[in-house]
N, C-alpha and C positions, 0 to 999 in steps of 0.2 A: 059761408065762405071763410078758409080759414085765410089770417090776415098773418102780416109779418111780425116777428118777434126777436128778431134782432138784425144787425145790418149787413145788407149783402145778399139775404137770405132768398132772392128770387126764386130759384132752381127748389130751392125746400117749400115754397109755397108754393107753385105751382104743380109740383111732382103729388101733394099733398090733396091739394084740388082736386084733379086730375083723378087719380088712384081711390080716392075715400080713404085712405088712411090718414090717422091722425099727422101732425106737425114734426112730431115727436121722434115717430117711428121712420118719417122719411131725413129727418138731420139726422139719426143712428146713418142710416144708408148711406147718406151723399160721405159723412163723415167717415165711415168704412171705408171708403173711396177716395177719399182724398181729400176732403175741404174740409178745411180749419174754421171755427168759429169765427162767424164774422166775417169771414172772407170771403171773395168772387173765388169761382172753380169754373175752370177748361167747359167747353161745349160736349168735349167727345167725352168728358164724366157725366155730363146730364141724361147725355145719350145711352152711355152704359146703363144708366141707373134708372131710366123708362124699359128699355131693353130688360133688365134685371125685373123689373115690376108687373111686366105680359105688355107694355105700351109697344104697338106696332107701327114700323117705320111709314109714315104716307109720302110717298113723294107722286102721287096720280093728281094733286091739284094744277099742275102744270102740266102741259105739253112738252114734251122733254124736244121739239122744234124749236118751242118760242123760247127755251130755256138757254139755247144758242146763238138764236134773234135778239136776242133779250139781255142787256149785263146784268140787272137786280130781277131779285124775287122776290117782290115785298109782300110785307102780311097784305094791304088793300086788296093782290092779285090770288091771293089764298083763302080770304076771309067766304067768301062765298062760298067755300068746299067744307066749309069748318060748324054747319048749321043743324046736326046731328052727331051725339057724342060726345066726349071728353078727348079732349087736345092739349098737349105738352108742347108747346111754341117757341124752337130757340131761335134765340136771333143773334146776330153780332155781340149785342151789349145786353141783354138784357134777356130773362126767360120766366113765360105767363101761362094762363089754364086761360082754355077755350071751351067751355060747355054747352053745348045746344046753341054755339052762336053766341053766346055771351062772354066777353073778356073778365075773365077774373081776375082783378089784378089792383094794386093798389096809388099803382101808376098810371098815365096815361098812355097807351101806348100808341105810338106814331106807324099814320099809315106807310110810309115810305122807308120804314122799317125795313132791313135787309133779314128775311129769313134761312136761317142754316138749317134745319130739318124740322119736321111737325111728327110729334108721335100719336098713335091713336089709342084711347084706354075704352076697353067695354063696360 
């Protein structure tokens, strides 16, 4: 698992995770894109930057019914879709790799976490 190396760097660990490329070569990218050393960076740059990488968009964990029933979509209601693969997980605050069902992450991450999109890596 690669772990964090400087602060802020979720989106660079997890893209890292996720993809099997080094640490390295995924801060070159996000940094291409916009985020500064050290800094948090926008959702729709993470997004790009799975996109840019082959990560494809999942949004089939959900009922797009209960998605209208429903005001949150938390990882708890996602986690069970996520048990095959590599997963790029953003959420409101914070963004993690999901492998085979496993959280990579060097945080805890909370089930009631509001999810903003899941990407899928082969």
């Amino acid at each position: 698992m690669i772990t964090s190396k400087e602060k802020n760097d979720c989106s660079v660990v997890a893209l890292a995770n996720a993809t099997g490329k080094s640490y390295e070569d995924c801060h070159l990218l996000l940094k291409s894109m916009g985020r500064g050393d050290g800094c948090t960076v926008w959702s729709n740059i993470v997004a790009a930057a799975c996109l840019r990488e082959g990560g494809k968009i999942n949004l089939f964990a959900i009922d797009y019914r209960e998605q209208y029933l429903t005001p949150k979509r938390t990882f708890s209601r996602y986690a069970p879709y996520l048990k095959s693969g590599n997963f790029v997980v953003i959420t409101q605050h914070h963004v993690f790799c999901v492998k085979d069902g496993a959280i990579l992450d060097e945080n805890k991450v909370a089930d009631d976490e509001e999810v903003v999109s899941v990407y899928y890596f082969k």
